[in-house]
C-alpha positions in Angstrom: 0.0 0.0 0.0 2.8 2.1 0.8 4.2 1.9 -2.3 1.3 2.5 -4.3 0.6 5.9 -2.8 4.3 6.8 -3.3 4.1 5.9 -6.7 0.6 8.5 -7.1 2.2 11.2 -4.9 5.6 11.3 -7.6 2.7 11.8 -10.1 1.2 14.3 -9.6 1.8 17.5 -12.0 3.2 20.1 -9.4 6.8 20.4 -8.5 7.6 17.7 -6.1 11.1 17.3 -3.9 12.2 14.3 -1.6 14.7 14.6 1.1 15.9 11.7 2.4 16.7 11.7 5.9 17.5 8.3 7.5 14.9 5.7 5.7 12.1 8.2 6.6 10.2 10.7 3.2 9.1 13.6 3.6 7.0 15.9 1.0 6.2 19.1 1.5 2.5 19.6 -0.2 1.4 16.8 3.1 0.6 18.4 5.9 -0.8 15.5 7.7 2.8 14.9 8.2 2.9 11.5 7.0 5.8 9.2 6.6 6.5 6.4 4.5 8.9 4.3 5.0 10.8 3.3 1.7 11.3 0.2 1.2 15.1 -1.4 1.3 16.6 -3.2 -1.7 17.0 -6.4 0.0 12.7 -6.2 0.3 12.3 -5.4 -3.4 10.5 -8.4 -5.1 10.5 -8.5 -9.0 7.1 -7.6 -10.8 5.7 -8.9 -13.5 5.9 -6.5 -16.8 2.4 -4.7 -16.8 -0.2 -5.4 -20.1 0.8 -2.8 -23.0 -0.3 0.3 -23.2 -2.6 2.3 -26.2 -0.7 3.3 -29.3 -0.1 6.7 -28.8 -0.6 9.3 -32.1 1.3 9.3 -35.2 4.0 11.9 -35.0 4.5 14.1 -38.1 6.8 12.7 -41.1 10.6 13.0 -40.7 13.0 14.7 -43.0 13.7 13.4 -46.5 16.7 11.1 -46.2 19.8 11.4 -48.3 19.1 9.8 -52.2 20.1 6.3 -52.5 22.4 4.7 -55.7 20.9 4.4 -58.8 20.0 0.5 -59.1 21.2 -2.1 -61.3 19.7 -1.7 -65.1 17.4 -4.2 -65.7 16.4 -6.5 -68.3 14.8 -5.4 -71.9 11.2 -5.1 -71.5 9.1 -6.6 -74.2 7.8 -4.0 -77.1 4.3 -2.4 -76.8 1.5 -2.1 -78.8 1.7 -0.2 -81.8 0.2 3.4 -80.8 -2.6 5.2 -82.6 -2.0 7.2 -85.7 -1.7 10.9 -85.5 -3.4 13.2 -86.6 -2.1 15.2 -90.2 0.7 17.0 -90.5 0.9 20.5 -92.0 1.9 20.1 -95.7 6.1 20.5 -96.2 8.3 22.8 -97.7 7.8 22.2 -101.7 11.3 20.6 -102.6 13.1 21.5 -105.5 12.6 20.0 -109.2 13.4 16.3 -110.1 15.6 15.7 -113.5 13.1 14.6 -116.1 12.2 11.0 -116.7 12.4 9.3 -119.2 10.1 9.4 -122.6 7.0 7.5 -122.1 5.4 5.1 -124.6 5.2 6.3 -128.2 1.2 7.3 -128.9 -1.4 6.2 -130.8 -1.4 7.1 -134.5 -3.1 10.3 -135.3 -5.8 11.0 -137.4 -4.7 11.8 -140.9 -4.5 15.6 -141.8 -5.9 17.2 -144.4 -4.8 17.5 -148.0 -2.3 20.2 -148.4 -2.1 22.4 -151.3 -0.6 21.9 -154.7 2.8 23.1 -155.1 4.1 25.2 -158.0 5.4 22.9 -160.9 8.8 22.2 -161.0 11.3 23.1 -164.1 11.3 20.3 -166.9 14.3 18.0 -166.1 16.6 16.1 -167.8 17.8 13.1 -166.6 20.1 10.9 -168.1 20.9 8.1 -164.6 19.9 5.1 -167.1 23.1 5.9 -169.1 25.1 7.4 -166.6 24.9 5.7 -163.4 26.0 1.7 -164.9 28.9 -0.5 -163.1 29.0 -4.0 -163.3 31.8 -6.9 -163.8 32.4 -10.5 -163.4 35.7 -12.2 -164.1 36.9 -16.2 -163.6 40.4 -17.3 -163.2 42.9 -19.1 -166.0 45.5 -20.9 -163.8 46.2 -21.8 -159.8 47.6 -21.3 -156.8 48.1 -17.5 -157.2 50.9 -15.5 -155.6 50.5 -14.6 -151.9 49.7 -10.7 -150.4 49.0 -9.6 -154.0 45.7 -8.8 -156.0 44.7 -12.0 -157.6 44.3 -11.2 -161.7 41.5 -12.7 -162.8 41.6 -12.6 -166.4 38.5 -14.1 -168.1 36.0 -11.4 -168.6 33.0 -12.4 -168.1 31.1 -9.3 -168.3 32.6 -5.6 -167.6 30.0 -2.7 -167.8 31.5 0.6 -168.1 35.0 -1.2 -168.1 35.8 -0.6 -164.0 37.7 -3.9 -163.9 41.2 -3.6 -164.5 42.6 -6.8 -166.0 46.1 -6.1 -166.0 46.0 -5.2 -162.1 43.0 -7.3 -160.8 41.4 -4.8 -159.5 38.1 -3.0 -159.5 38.5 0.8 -159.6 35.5 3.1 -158.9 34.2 5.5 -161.0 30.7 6.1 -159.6 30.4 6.5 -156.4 27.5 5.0 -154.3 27.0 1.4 -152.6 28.3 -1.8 -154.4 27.7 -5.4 -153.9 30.8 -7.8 -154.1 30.9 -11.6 -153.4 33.2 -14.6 -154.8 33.1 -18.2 -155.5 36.6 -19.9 -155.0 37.2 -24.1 -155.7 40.4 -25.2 -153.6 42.2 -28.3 -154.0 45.5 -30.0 -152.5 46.1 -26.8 -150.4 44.4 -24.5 -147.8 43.1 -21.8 -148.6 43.0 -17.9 -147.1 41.3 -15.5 -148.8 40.4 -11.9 -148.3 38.6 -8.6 -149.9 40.8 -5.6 -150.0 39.2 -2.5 -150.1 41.9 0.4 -150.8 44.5 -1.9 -148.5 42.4 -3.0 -146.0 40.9 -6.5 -145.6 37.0 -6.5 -145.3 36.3 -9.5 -145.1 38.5 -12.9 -144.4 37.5 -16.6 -145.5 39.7 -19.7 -144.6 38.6 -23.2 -145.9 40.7 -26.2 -145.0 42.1 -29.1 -147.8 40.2 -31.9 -146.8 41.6 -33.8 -149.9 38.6 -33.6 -151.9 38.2 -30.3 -154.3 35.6 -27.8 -152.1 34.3 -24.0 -152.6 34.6 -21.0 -150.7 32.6 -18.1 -150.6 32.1 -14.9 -149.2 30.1 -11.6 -149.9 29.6 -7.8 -148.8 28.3 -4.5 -149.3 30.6 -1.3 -149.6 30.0 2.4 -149.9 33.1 3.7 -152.6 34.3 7.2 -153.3 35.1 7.8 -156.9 38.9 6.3 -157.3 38.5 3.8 -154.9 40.0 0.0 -155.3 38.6 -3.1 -154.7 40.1 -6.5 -155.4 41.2 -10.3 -153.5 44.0 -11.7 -152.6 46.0 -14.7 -150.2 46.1 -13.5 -146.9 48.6 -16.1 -145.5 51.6 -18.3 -146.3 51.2 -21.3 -148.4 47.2 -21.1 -148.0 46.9 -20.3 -151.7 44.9 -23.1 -152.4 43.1 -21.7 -155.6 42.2 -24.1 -157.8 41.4 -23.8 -161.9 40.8 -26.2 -163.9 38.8 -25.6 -167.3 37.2 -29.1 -168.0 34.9 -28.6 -165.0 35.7 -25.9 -162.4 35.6 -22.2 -162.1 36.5 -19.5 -159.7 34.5 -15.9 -160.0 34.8 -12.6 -158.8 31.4 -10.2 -159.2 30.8 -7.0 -158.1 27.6 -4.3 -159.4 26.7 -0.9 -158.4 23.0 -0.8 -156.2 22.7 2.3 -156.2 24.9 5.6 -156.4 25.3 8.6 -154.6 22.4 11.5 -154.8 25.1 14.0 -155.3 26.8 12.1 -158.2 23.1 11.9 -159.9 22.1 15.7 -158.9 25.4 16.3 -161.0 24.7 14.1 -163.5 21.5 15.7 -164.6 23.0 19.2 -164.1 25.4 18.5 -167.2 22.6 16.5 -169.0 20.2 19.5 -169.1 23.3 22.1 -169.8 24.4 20.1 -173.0 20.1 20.3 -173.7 19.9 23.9 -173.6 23.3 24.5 -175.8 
């Protein structure tokens, strides 16, 4: 009991002393003059703890703490939905020109225009092409195995219009100029043979046919523009390939060559002297 009303009195909210004088209290605020005697160590018994009390109120927060390290990066998340599409942008900048592409498909075919106007008549002519504008030849070979790297004389005549062939030299020799046709029709026996068309020293065209030890033909054709003066002829291209063969019981070997067509100029001047030699 003592002890209990010891523990009230050192509750209570005034300013309370002790003084301790022998084992006797004494507090002022008593006037009774009441003593308690305290009780010694050696009396003290140990309690047992008493039943927790209330949870008092929440105190306000603390202070912010220091930041911590930055963690550990983590793994690759997986990739989200696609998002919605925006809304329009404003239209750009116009950019400069492009180069120019390339021509499109050819059109359909027109409608056909109207009739045009007649045109003044022209002044009488005079032409004389027919007569002037003629070149033609065809020649055969006499004897065989011809001399290498030299124009091959062919000296049959088989036909010679306006006389462009040259026997004596073997070759042809331009005196209209235009387009001309050439070709040649060569038997070869016992040797090879390598044979070429020389046009003013330079080889046109090259034809080789190999001696199989029976008699065989070789051939070979073309189509040449020629200036006026220009030369045109055949002849061995290589070593010991002259394998020309003539025989006149039953073989022949031919050079040909004819004028197509000749040059508008060379016409244009043709009839210029035709209709001067008309009005004289």
């Amino acid at each position: 009991m003592c002890d209990l009303l010891f523990a009230v009195i050192c509750l209570l909210p005034v300013n309370v002393y002790l003084t301790q004088e022998g084992s006797k209290l004494h507090h002022p605020l008593l006037s009774t003059g009441l003593q308690f005697a305290r009780p010694s160590r050696a009396t003290r018994e140990p309690r047992s703890p008493g039943s927790p009390g209330a949870m008092g109120p929440m105190g306000p927060p603390g202070k912010d703490g220091l930041d911590g390290k930055d963690g550990e990066r983590g793994e690759k998340g997986n990739g989200g939905d696609p998002g919605r599409t925006g809304n329009q942008g404003k239209p750009g900048v116009k950019g400069r020109e492009g180069v120019i592409g390339k021509a499109g498909p050819r059109g359909l075919r027109g409608q056909k225009g109207e009739l045009g106007d007649v045109g003044e008549q022209g002044e009488p002519g005079g032409c004389n092409c027919a007569g002037a504008a003629r070149a033609a030849f065809s020649v055969a070979m006499t004897k065989s195995y011809p001399k290498e790297r030299l124009p091959i004389r062919f000296s049959r005549i088989l036909l010679n219009e306006g006389n462009h062939y040259n026997v004596s030299s073997g070759k042809f020799v331009c005196a209209i100029p235009g387009v001309y046709y050439f070709t040649y029709d060569i038997t070869l026996a016992n040797k090879h043979l390598a044979i070429g068309l020389v046009h003013n020293g330079q080889y046109k065209i090259k034809t080789f046919d190999a001696n199989t030890g029976n008699h065989d033909v070789a051939s070979g054709s073309t189509v040449l523009h020629l200036e006026q003066s220009d030369q045109v002829w055949l002849q061995i291209f290589y070593s010991e390939q002259n394998g020309l063969f003539f025989d006149p019981f039953w073989t022949d070997s031919t050079f040909t060559g004819f004028l197509i067509y000749p040059d508008q100029e060379y016409l244009n001047e043709s009839d210029r002297k035709a209709n001067a030699q008309g009005d004289s």
